[in-house]
TORDRENPA-956204 format. One line per field, with one value per residue: residue in one letter; residue number from 1; x, y, z of N, C-alpha, C, O in turn. Coordinates in nm, 2 decimals, always signed. Layout:
REM residues N
lopa <- (A_...) $
romi <- (NUM_...) $
n_c1 <- (X_...) $
n_c2 <- (Y_...) $
n_c3 <- (Z_...) $
ca_c1 <- (X_...) $
ca_c2 <- (Y_...) $
ca_c3 <- (Z_...) $
c_c1 <- (X_...) $
c_c2 <- (Y_...) $
c_c3 <- (Z_...) $
o_c1 <- (X_...) $
o_c2 <- (Y_...) $
o_c3 <- (Z_...) $
//
This chain:
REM residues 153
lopa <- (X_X_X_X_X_X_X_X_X_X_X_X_X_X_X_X_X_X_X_X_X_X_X_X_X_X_X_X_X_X_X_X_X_X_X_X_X_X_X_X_X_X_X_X_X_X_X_X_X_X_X_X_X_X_X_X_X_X_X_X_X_X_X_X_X_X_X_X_X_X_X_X_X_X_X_X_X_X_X_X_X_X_X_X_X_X_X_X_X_X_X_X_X_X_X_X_X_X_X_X_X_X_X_X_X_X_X_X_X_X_X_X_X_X_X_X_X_X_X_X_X_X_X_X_X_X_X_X_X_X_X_X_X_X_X_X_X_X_X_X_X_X_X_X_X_X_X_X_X_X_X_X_X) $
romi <- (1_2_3_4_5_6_7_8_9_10_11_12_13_14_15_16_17_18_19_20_21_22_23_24_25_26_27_28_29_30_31_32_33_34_35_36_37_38_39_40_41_42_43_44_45_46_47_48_49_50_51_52_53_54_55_56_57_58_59_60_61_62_63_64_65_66_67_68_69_70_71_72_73_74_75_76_77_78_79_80_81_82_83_84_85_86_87_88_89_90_91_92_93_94_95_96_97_98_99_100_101_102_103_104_105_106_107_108_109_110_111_112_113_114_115_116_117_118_119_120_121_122_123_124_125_126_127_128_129_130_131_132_133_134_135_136_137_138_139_140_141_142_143_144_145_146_147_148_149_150_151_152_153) $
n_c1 <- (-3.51_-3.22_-3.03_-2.76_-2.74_-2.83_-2.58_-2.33_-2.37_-2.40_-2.14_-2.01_-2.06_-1.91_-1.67_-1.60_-1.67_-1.43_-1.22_-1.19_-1.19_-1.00_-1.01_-1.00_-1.17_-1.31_-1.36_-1.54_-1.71_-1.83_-1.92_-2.07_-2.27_-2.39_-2.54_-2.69_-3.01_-2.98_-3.01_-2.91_-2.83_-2.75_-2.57_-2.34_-2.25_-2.18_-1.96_-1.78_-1.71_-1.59_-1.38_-1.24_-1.11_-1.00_-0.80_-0.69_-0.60_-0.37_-0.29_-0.52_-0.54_-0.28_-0.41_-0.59_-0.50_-0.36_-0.52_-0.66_-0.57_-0.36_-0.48_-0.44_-0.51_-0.54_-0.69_-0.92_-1.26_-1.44_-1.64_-1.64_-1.40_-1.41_-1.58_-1.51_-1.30_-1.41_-1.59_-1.34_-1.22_-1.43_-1.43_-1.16_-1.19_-1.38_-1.49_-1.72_-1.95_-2.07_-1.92_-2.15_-2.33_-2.12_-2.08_-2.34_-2.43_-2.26_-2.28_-2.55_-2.54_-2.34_-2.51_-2.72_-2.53_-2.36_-2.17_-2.34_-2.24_-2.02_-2.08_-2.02_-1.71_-1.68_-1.79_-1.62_-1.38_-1.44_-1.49_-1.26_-1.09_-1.22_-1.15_-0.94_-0.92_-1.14_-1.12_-1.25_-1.53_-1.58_-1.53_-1.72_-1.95_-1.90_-1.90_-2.18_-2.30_-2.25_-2.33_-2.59_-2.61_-2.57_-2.70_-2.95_-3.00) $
n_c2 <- (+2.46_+2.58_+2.84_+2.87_+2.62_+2.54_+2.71_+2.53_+2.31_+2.45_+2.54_+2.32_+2.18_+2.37_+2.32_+2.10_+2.13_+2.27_+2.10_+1.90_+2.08_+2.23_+2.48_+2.83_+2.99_+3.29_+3.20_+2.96_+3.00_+3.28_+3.09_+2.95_+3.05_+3.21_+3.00_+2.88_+2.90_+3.08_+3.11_+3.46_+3.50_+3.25_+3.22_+3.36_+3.28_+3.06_+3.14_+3.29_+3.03_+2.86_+3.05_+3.09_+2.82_+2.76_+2.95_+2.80_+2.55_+2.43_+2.36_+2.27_+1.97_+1.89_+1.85_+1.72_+1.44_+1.38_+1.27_+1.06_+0.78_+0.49_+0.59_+0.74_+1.08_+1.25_+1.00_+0.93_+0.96_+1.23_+1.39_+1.28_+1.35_+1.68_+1.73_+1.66_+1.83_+2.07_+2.05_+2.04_+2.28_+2.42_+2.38_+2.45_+2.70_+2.85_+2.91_+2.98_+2.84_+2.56_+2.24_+2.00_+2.07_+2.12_+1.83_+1.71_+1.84_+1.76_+1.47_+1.48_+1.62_+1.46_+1.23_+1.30_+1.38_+1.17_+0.83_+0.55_+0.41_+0.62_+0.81_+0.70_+0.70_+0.95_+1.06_+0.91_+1.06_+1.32_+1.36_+1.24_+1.48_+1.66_+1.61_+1.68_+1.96_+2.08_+2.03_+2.10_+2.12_+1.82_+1.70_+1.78_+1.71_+1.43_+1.34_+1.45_+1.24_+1.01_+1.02_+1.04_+0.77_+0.63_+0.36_+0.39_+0.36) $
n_c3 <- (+0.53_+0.66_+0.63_+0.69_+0.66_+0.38_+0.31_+0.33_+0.20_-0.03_-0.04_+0.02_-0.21_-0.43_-0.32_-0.43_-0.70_-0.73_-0.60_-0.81_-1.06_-1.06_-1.04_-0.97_-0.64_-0.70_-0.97_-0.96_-0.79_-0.96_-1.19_-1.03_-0.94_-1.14_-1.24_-1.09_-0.87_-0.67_-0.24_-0.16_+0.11_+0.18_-0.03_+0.01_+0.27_+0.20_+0.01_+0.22_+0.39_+0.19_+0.07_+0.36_+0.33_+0.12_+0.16_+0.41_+0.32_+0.27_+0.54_+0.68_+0.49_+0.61_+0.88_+0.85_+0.70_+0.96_+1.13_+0.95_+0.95_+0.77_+0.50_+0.17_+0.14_-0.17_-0.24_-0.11_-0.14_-0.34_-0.26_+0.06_+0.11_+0.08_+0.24_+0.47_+0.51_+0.53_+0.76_+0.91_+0.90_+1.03_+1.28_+1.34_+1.29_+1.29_+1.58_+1.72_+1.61_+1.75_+1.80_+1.82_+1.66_+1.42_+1.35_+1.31_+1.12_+0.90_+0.95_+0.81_+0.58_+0.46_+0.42_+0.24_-0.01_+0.02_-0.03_+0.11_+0.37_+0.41_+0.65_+0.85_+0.86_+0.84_+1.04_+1.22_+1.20_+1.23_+1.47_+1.59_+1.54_+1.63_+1.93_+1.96_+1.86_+1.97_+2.30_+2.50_+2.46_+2.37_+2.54_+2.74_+2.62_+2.55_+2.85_+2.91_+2.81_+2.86_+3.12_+3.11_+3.00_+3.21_+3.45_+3.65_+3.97) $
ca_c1 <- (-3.37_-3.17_-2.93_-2.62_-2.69_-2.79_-2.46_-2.27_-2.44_-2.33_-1.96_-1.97_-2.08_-1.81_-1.51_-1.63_-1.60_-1.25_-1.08_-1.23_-1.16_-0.87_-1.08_-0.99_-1.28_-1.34_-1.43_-1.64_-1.85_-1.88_-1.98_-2.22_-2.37_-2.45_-2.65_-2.78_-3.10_-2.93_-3.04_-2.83_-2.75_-2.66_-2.40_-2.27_-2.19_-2.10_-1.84_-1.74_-1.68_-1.50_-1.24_-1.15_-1.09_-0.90_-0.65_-0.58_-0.61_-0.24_-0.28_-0.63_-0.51_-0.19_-0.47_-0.70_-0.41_-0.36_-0.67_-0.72_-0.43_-0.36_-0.58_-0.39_-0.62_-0.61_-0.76_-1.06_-1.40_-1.47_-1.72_-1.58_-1.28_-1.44_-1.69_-1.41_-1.20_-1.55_-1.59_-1.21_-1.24_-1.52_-1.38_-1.06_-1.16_-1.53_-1.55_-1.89_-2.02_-2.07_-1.92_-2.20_-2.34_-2.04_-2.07_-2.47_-2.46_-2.16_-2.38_-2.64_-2.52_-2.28_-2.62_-2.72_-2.45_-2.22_-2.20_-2.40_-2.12_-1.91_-2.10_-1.94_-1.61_-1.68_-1.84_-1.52_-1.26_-1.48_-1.47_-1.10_-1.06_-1.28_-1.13_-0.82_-0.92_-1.20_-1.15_-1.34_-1.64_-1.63_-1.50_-1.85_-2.03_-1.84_-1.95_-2.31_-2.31_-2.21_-2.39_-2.70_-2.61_-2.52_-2.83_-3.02_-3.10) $
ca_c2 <- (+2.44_+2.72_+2.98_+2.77_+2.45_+2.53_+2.76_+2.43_+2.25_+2.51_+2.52_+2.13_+2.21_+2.46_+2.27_+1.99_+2.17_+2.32_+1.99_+1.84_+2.14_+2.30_+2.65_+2.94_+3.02_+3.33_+3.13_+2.88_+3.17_+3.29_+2.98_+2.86_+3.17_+3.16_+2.86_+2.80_+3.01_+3.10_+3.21_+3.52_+3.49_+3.13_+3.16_+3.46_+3.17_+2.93_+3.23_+3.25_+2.93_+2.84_+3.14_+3.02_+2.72_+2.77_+2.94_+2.74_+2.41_+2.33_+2.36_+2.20_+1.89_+1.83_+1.82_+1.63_+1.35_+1.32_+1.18_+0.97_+0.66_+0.43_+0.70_+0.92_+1.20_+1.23_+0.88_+0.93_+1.01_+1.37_+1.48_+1.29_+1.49_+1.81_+1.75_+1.67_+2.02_+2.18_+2.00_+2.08_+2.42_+2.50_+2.33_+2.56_+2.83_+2.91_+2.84_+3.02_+2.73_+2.44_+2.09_+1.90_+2.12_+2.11_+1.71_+1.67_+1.89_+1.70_+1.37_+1.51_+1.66_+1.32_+1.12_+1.33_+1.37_+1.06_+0.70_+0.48_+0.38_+0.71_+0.88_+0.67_+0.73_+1.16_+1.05_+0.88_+1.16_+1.45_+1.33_+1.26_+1.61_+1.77_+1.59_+1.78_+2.12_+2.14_+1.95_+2.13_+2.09_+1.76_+1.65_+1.80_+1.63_+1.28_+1.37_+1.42_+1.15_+0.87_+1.01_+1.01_+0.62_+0.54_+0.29_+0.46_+0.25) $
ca_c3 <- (+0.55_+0.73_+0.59_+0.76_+0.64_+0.28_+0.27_+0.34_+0.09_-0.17_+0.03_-0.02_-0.41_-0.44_-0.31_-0.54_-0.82_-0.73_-0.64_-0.98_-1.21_-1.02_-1.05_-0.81_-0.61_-0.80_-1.10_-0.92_-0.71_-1.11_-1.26_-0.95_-0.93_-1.31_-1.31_-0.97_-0.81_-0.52_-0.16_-0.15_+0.22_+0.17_-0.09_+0.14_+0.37_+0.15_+0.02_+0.36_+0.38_+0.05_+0.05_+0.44_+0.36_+0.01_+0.23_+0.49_+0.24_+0.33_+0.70_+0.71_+0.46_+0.73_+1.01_+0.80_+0.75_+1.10_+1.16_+0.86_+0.94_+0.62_+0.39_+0.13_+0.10_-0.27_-0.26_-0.08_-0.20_-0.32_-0.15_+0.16_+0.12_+0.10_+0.35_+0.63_+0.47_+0.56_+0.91_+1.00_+0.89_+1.10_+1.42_+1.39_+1.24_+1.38_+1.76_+1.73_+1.56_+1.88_+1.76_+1.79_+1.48_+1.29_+1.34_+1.31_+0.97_+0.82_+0.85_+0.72_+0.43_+0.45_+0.40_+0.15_-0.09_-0.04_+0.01_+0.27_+0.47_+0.44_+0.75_+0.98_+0.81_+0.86_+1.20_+1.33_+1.15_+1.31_+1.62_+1.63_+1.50_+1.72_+2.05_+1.98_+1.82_+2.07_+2.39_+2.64_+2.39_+2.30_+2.67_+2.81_+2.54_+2.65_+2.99_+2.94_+2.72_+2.99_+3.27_+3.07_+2.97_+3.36_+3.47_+3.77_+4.09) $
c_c1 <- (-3.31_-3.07_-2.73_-2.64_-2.69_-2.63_-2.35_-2.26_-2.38_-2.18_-1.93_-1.94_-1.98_-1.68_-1.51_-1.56_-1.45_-1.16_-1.13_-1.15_-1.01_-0.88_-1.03_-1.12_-1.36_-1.39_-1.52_-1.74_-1.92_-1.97_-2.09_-2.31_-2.46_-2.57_-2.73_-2.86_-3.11_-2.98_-2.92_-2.74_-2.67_-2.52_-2.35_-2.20_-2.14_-1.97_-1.80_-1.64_-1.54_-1.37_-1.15_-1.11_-1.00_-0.78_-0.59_-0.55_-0.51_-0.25_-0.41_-0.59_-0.42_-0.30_-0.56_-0.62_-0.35_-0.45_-0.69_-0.60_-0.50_-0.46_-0.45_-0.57_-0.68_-0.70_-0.93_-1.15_-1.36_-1.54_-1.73_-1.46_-1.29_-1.51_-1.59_-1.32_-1.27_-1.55_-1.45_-1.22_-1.30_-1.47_-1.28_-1.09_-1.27_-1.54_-1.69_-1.97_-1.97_-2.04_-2.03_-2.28_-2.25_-2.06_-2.20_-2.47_-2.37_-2.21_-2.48_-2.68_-2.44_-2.38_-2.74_-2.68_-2.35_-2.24_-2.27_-2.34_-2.04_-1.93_-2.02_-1.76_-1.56_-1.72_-1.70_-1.39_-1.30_-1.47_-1.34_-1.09_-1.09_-1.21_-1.00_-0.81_-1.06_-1.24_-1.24_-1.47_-1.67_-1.59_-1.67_-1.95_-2.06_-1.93_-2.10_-2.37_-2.32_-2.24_-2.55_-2.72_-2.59_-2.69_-2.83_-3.08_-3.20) $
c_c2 <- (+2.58_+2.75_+2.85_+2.61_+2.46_+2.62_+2.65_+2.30_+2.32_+2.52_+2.42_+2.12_+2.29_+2.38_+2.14_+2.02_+2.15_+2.21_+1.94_+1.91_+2.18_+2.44_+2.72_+2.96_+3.15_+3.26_+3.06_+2.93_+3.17_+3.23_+2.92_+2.93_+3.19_+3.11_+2.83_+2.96_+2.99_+3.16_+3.33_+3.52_+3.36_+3.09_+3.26_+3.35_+3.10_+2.99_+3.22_+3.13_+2.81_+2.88_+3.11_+2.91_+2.65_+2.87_+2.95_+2.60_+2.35_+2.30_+2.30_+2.01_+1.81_+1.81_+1.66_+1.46_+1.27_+1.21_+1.08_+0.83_+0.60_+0.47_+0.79_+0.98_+1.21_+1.10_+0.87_+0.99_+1.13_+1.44_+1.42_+1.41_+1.61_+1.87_+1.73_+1.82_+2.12_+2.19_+2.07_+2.20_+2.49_+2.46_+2.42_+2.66_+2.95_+2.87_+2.82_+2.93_+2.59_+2.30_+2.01_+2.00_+2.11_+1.96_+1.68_+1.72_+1.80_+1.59_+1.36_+1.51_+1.55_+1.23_+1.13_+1.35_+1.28_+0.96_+0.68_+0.52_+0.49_+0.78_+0.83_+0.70_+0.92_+1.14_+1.04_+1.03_+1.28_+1.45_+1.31_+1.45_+1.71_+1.72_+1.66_+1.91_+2.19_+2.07_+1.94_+2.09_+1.90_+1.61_+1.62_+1.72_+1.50_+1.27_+1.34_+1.30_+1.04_+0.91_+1.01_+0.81_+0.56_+0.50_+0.42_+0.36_+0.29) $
c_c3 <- (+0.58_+0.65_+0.57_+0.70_+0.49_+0.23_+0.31_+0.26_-0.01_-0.12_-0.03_-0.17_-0.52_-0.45_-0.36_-0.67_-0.85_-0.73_-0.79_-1.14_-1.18_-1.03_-0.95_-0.77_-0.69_-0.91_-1.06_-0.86_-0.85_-1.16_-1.17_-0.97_-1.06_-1.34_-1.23_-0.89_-0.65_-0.40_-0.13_-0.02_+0.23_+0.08_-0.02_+0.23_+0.28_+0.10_+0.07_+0.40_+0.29_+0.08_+0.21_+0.39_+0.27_+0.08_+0.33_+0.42_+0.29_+0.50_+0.73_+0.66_+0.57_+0.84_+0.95_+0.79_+0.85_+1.17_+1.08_+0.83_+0.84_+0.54_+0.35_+0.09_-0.01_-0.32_-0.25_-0.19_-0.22_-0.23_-0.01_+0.21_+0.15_+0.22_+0.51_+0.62_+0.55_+0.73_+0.95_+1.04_+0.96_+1.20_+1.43_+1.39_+1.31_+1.48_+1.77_+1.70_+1.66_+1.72_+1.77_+1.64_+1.42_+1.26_+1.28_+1.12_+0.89_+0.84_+0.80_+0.63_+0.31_+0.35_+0.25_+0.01_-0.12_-0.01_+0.11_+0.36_+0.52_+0.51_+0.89_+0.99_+0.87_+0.99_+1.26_+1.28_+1.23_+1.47_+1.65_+1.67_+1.63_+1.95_+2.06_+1.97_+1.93_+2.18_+2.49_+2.57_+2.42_+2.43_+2.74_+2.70_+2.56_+2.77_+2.99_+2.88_+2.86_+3.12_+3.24_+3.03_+3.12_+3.41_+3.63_+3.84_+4.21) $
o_c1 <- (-3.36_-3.03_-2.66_-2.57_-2.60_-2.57_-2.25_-2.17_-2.30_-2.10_-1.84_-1.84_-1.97_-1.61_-1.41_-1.46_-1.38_-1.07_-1.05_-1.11_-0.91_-0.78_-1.00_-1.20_-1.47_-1.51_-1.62_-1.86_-2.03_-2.08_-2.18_-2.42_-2.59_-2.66_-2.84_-2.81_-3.18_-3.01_-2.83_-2.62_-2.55_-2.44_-2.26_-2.07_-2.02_-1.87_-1.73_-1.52_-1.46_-1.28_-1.02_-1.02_-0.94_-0.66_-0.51_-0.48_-0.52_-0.19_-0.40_-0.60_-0.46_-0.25_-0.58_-0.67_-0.30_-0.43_-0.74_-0.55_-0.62_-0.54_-0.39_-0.67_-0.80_-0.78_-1.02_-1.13_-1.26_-1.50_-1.81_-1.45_-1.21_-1.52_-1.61_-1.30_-1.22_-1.52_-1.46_-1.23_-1.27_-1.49_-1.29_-1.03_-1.26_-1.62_-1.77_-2.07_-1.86_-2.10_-1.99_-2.25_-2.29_-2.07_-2.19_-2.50_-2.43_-2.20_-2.52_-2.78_-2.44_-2.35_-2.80_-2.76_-2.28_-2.35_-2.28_-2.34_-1.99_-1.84_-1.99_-1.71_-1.46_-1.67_-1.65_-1.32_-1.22_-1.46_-1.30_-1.09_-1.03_-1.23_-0.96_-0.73_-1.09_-1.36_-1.29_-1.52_-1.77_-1.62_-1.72_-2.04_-2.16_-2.02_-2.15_-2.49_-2.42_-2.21_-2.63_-2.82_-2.61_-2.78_-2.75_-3.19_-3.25) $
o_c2 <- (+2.68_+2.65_+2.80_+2.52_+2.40_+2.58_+2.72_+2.22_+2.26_+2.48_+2.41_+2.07_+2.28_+2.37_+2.07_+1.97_+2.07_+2.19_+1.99_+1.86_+2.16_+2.51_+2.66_+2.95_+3.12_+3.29_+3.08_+2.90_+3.12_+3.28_+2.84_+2.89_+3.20_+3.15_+2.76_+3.07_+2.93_+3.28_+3.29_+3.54_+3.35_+3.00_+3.20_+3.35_+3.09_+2.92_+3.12_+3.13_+2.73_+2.81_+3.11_+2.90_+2.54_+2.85_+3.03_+2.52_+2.24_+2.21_+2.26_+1.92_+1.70_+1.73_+1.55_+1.37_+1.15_+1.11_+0.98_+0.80_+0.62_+0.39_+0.86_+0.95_+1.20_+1.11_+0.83_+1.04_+1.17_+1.53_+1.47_+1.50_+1.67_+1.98_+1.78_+1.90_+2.22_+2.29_+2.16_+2.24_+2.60_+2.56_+2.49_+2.74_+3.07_+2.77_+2.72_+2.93_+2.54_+2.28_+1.90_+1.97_+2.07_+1.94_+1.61_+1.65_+1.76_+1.54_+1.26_+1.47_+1.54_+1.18_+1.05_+1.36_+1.27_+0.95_+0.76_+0.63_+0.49_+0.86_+0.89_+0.72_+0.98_+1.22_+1.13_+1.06_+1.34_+1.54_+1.37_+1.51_+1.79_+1.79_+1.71_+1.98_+2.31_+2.03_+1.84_+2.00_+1.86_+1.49_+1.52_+1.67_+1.45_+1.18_+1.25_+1.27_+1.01_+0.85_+0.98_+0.75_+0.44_+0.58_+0.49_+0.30_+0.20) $
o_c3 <- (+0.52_+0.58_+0.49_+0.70_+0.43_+0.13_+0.34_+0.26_-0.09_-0.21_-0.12_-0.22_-0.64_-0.55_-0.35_-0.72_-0.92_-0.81_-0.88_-1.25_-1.26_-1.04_-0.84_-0.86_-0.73_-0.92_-1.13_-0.87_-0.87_-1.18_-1.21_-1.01_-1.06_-1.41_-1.25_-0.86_-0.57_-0.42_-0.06_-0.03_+0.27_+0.09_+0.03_+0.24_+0.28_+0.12_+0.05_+0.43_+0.33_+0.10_+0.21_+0.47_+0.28_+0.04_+0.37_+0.49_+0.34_+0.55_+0.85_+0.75_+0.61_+0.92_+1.00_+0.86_+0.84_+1.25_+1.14_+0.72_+0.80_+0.51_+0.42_+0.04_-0.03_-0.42_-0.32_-0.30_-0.16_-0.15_+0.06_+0.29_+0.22_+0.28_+0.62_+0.71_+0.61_+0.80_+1.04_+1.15_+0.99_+1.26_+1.53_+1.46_+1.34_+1.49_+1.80_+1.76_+1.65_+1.62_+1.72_+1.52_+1.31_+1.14_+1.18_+1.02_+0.79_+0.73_+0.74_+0.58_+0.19_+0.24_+0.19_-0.08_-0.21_+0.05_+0.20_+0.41_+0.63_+0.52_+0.99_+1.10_+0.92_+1.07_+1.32_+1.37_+1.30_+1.56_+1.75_+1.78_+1.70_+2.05_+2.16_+2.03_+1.94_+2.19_+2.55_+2.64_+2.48_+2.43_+2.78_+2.76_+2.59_+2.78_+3.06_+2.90_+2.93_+3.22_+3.32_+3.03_+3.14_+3.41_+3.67_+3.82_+4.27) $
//
């Protein structure tokens, strides 16, 4: 497993905690780091990861809402919740990271840490998300998508 995906995994494990305990990231870096035999570069990212994303929380949650009609937020799952915070996060905040990775990792990690059903849930929310925070991307994606489905005579 690569660098990038377990530091997303510990990201995921991180912003678990915090909505749960109501920890500052500080404390939860602390206390992961503690207990868990960490790849150094991966909690680097998952750092990374965390402290963006603890402050844009308010400005990610309003995006996150957008997308998720009749859902309050605090309702959902946890580690739905966190895992779309993650996904948003990286769609705005990291270009560098191509949408179909932000999307491929988030059911992955989806399939691995949360319900059956709830990848289709993070499927359809990311894909909203991403048709507005990165159109050109997720336009050309569309694109090759349906010219690769068009029969050939």
């Amino acid at each position: 497993m690569g660098v990038r995906r377990r530091g997303r995994e510990y990201a995921l494990q991180m912003l678990f905690a915090m909505d749960i305990t109501e920890y500052q990231p500080d404390e939860v870096f602390a206390g992961y780091h503690a207990i868990q035999d960490l790849s150094r570069d991966a909690f680097f990212q998952a750092r990374r990861l965390v402290d963006g994303i603890h402050g844009h929380l308010e400005e990610i949650d309003a995006l996150l809402a957008k997308y998720v009609k009749n859902w309050k937020i605090s309702r959902m799952a946890v580690v739905d919740r966190n895992l779309l915070r993650l996904g948003i996060y990286e769609l705005k905040y990291l270009p560098e990271v191509p949408f179909p990775v932000i999307l491929n990792e988030a059911l992955d990690i989806c399939r691995d840490f949360s319900e059956e059903d709830s990848s289709q849930f993070i499927n359809g929310i990311l894909d909203s998300a991403g048709r507005d925070l990165r159109p050109d991307e997720v336009g050309k994606r569309a694109a090759k998508k349906n010219k690769q489905e068009q029969p050939t005579e």
